[in-house]
C-alpha positions in Angstrom: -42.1 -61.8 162.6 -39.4 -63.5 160.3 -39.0 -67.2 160.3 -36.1 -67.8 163.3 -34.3 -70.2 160.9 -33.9 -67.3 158.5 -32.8 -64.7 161.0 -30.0 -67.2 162.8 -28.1 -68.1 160.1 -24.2 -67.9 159.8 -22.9 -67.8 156.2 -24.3 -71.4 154.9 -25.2 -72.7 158.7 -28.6 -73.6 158.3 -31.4 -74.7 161.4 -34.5 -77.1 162.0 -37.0 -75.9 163.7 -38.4 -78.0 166.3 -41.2 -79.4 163.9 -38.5 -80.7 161.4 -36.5 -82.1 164.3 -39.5 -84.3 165.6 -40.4 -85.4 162.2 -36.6 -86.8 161.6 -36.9 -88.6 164.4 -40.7 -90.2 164.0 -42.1 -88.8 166.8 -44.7 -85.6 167.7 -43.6 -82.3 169.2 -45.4 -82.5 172.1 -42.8 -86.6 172.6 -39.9 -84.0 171.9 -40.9 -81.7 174.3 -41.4 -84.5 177.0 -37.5 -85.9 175.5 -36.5 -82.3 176.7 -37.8 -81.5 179.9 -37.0 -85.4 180.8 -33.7 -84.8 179.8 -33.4 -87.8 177.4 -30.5 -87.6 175.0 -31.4 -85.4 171.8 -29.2 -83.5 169.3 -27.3 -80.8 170.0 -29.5 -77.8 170.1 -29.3 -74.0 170.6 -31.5 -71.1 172.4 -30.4 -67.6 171.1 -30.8 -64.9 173.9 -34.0 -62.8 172.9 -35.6 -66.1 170.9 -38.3 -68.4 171.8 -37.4 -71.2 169.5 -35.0 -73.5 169.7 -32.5 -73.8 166.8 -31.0 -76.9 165.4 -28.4 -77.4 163.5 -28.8 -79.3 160.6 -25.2 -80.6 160.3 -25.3 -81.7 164.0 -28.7 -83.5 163.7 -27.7 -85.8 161.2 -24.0 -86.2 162.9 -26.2 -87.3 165.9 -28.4 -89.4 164.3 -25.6 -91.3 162.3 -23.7 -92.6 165.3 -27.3 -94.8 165.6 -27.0 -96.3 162.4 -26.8 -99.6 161.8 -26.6 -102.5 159.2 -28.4 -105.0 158.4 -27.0 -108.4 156.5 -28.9 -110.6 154.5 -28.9 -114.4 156.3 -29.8 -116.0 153.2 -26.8 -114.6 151.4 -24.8 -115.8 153.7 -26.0 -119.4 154.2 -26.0 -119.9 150.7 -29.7 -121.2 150.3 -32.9 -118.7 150.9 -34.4 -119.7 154.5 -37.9 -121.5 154.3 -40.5 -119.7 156.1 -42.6 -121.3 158.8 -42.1 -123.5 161.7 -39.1 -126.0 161.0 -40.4 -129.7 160.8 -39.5 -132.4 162.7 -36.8 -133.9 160.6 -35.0 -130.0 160.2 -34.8 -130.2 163.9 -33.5 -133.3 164.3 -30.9 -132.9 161.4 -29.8 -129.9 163.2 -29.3 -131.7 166.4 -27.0 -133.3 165.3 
């Protein structure tokens, strides 16, 4: 039997499989078929009539995955002067009492 990816394709629309999809987002199949049944919120997918697999697609994978993006900033750039690491002593804590 063909690959399912290779047989649902529209002119340039390309699919994950369920395996590619669980590996994007760090977790096993068996997690994303828990997700699924549990009804947690997951990319857009698609179930042809006649197919077994699940088919999703690519573009709407990484649309869904971008909206959980997020940035990081660097503190130290910011403050000016690179953050010491450790427990603060006594006289930091006082200083920044008052």
């Amino acid at each position: 039997m063909a690959n399912p990816r290779e047989r649902f394709t529209d002119g340039g629309g390309h699919y994950y499989s369920d395996d590619e999809v669980a590996g994007l987002l760090g977790i096993t199949v068996g997690r994303l078929r828990n997700k699924l049944s549990a009804g947690s919120p997951l990319p857009p997918r698609i179930r042809p009539p006649g197919c077994r697999y699940r088919l999703w697609p690519c573009a709407e994978v990484h649309d869904w995955l971008a909206q959980f993006m997020t940035c990081t900033r660097d503190v130290s750039a910011v403050d000016g002067a690179a953050r010491r690491r450790g427990r603060p002593t006594k006289v930091e804590v006082r200083s920044r009492r008052h």
